[in-house]
PDB file as gemmi writes it, atoms N, CA and C in Angstrom:
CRYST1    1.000    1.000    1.000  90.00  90.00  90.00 P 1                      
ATOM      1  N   UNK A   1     -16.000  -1.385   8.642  1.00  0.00           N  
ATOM      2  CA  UNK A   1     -15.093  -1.078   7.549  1.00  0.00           C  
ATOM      3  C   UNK A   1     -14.166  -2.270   7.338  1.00  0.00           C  
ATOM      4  N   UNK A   2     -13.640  -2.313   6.461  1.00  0.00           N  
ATOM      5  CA  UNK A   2     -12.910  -3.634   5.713  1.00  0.00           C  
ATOM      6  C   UNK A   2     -11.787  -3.083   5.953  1.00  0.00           C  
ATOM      7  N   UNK A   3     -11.336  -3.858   6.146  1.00  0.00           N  
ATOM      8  CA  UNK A   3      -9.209  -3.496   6.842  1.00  0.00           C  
ATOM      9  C   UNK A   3      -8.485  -4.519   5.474  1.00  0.00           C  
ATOM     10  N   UNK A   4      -7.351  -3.616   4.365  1.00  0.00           N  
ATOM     11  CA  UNK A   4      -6.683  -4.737   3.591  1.00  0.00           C  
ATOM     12  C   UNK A   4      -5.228  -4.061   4.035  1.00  0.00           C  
ATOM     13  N   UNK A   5      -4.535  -5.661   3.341  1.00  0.00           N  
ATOM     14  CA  UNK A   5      -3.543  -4.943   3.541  1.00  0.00           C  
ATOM     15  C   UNK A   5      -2.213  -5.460   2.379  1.00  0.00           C  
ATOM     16  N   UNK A   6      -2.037  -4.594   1.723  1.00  0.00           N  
ATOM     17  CA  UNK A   6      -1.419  -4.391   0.172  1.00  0.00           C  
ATOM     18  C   UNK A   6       0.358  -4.590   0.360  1.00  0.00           C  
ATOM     19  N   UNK A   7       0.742  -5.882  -0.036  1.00  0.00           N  
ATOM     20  CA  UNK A   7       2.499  -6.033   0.102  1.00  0.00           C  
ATOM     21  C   UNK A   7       2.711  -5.438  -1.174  1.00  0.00           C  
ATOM     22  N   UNK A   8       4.006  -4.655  -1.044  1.00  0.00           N  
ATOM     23  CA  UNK A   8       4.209  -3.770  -2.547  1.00  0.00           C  
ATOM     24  C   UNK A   8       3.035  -3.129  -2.871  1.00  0.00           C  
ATOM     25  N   UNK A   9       2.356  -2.328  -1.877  1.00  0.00           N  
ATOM     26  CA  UNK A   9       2.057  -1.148  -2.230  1.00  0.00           C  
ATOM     27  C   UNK A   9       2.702   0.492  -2.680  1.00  0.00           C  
ATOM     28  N   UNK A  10       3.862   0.502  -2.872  1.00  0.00           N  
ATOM     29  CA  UNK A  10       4.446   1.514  -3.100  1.00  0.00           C  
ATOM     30  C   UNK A  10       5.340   1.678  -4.442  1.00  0.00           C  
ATOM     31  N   UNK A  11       4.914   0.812  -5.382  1.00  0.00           N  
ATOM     32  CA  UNK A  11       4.983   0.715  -6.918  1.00  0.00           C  
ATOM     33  C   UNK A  11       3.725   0.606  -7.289  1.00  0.00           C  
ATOM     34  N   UNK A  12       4.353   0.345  -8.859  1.00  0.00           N  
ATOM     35  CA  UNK A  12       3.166   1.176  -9.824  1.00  0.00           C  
ATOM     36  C   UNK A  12       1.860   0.042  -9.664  1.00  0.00           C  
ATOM     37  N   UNK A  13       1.719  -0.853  -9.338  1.00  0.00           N  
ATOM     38  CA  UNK A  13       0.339  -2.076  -9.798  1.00  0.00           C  
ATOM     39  C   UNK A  13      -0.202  -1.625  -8.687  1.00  0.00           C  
ATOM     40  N   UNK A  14       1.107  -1.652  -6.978  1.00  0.00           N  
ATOM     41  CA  UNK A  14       0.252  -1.970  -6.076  1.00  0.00           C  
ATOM     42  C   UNK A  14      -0.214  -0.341  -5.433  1.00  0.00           C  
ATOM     43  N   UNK A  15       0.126   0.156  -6.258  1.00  0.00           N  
ATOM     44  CA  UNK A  15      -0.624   1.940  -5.745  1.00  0.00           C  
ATOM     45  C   UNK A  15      -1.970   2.154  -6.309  1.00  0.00           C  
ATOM     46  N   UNK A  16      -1.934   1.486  -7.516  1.00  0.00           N  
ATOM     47  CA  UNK A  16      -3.509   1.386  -8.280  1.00  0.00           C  
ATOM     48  C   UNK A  16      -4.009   0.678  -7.524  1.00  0.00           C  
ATOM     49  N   UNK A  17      -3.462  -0.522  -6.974  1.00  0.00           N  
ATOM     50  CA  UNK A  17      -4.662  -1.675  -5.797  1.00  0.00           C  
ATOM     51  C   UNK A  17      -5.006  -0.594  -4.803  1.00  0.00           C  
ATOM     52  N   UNK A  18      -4.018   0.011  -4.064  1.00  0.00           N  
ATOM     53  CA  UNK A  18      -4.272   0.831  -3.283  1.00  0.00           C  
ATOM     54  C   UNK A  18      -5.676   1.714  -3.416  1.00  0.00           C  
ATOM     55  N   UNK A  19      -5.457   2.511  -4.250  1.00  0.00           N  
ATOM     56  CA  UNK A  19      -6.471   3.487  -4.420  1.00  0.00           C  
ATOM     57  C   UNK A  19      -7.394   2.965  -4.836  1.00  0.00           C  
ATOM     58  N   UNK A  20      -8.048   2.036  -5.472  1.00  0.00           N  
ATOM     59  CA  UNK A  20      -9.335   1.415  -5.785  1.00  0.00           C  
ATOM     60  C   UNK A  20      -9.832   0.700  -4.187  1.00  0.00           C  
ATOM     61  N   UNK A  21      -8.821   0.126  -3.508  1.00  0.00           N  
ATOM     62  CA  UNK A  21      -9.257  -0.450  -2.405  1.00  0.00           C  
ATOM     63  C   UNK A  21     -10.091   1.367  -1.427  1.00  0.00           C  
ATOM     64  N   UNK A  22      -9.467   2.025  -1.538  1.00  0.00           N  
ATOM     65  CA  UNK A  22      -9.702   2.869  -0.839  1.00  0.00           C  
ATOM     66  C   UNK A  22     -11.401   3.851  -0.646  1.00  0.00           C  
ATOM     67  N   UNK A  23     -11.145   3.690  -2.559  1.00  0.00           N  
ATOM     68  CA  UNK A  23     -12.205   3.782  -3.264  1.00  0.00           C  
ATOM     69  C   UNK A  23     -13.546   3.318  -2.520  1.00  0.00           C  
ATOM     70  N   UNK A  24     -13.211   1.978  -2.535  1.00  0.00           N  
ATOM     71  CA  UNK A  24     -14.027   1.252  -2.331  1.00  0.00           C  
ATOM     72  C   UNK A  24     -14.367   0.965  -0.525  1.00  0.00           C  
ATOM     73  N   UNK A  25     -13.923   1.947   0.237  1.00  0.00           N  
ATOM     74  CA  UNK A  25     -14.053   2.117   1.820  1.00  0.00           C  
ATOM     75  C   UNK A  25     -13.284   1.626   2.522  1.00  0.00           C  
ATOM     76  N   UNK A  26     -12.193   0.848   1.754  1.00  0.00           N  
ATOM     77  CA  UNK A  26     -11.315  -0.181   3.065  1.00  0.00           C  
ATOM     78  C   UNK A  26     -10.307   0.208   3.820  1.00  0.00           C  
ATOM     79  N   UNK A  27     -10.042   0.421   4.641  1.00  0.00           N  
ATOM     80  CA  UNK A  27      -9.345   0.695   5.653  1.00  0.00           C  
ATOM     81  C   UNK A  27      -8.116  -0.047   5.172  1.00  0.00           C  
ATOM     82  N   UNK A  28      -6.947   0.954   4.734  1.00  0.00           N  
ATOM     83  CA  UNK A  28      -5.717   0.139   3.743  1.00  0.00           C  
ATOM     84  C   UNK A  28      -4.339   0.131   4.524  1.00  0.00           C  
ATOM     85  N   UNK A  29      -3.668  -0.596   4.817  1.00  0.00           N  
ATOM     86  CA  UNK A  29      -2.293  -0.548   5.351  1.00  0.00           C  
ATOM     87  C   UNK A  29      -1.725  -1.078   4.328  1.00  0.00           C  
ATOM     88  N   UNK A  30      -0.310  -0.377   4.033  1.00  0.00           N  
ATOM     89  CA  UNK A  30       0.700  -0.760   2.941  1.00  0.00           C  
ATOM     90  C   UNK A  30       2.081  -1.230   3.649  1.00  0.00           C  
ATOM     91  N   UNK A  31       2.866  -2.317   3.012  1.00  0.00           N  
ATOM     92  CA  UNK A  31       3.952  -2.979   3.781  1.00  0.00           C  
ATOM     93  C   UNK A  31       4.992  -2.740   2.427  1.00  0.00           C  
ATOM     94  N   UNK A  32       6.248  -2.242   2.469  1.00  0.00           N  
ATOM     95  CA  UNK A  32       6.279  -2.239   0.988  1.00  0.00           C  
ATOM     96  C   UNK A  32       8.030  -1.733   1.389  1.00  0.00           C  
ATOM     97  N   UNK A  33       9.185  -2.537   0.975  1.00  0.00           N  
ATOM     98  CA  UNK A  33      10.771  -2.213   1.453  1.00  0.00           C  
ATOM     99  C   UNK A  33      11.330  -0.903   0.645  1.00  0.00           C  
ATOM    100  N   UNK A  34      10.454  -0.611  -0.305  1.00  0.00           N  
ATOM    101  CA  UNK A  34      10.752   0.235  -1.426  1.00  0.00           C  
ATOM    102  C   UNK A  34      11.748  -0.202  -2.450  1.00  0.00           C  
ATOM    103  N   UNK A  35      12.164  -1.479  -2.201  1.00  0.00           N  
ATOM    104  CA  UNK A  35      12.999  -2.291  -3.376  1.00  0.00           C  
ATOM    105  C   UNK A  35      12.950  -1.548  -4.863  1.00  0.00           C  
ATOM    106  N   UNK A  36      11.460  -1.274  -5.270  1.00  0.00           N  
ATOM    107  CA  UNK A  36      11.269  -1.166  -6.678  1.00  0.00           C  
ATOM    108  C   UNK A  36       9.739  -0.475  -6.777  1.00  0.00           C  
ATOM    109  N   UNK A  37      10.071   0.510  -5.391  1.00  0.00           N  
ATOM    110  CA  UNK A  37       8.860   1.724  -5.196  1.00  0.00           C  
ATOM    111  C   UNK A  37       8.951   2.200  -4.450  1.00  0.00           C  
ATOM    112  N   UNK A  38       8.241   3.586  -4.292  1.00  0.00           N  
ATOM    113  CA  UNK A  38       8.603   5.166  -4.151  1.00  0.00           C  
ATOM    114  C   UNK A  38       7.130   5.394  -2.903  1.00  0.00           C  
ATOM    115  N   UNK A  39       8.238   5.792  -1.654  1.00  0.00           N  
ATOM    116  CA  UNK A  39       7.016   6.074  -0.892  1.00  0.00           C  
ATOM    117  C   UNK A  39       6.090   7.456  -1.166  1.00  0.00           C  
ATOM    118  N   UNK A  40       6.130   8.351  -2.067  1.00  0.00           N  
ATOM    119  CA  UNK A  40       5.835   8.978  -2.776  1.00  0.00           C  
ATOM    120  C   UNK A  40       4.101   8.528  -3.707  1.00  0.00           C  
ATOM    121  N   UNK A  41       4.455   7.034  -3.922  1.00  0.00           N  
ATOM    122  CA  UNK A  41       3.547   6.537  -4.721  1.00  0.00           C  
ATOM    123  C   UNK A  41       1.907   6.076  -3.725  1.00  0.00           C  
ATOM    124  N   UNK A  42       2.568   6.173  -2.618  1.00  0.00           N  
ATOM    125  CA  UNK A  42       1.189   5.610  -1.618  1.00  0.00           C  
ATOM    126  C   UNK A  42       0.418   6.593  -1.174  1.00  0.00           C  
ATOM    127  N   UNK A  43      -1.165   6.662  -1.119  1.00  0.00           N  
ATOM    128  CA  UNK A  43      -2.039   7.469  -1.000  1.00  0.00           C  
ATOM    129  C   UNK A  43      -2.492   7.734   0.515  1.00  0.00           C  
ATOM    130  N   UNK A  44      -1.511   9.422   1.018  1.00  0.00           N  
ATOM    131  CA  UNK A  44      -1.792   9.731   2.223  1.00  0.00           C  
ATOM    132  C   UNK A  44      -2.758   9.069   2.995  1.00  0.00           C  
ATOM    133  N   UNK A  45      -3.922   8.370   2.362  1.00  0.00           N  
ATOM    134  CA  UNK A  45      -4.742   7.830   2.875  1.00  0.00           C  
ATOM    135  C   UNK A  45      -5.069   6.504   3.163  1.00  0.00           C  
ATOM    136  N   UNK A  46      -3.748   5.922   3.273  1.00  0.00           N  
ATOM    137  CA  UNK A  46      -3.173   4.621   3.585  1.00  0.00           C  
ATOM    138  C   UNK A  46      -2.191   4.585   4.860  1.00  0.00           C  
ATOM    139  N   UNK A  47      -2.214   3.638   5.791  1.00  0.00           N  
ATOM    140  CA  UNK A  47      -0.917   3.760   6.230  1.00  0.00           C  
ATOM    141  C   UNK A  47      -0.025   2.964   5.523  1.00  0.00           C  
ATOM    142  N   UNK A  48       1.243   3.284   5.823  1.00  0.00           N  
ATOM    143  CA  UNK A  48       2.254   3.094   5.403  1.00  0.00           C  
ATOM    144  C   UNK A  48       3.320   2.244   6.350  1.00  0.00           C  
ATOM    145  N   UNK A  49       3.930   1.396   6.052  1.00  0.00           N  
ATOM    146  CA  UNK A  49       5.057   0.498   7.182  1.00  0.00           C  
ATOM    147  C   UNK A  49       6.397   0.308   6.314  1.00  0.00           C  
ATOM    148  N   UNK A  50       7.394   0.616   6.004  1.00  0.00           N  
ATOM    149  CA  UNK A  50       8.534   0.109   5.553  1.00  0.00           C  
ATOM    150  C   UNK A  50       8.942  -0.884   6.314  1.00  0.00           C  
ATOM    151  N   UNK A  51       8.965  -1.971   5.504  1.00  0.00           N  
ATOM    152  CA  UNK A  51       9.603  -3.445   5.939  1.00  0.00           C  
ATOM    153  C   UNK A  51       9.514  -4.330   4.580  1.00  0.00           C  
ATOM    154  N   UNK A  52       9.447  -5.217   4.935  1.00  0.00           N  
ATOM    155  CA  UNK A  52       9.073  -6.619   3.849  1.00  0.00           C  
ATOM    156  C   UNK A  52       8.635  -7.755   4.788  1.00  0.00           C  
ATOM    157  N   UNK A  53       7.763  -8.359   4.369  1.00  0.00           N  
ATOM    158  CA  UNK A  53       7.259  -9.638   4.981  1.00  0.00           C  
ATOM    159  C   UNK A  53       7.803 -10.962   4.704  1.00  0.00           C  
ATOM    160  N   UNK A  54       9.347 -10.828   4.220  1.00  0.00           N  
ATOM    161  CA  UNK A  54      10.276 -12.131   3.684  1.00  0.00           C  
ATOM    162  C   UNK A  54      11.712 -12.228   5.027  1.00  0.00           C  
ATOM    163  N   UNK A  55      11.679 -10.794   5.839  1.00  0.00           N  
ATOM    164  CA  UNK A  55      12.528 -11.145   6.667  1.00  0.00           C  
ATOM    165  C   UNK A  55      11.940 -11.769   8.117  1.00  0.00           C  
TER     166      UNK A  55                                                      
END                                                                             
């Protein structure tokens, strides 16, 4: 299985990357501070990490 892994997954572009990646079999981890998205928006079938990769 393909492992991705989606910065700003938890707004609107990177929840659509999300779910097509998922779609498509990959094993998805999301990194995402919620700056300007809603952990709400990520697909149970992702994990999920609150952080950012700039600190």
């Amino acid at each position: 299985m393909t492992k991705s892994l989606v910065t700003g997954g938890a707004g609107f572009i990177g929840a659509h990357v999300v779910n097509h990646l998922l779609r498509q079999k990959h094993e998805v981890v999301v990194i995402d501070d919620l700056s300007g998205g809603f952990e709400d928006y990520v697909n149970p079938a992702a994990t999920f990490l609150k952080g950012s990769i700039t600190v």
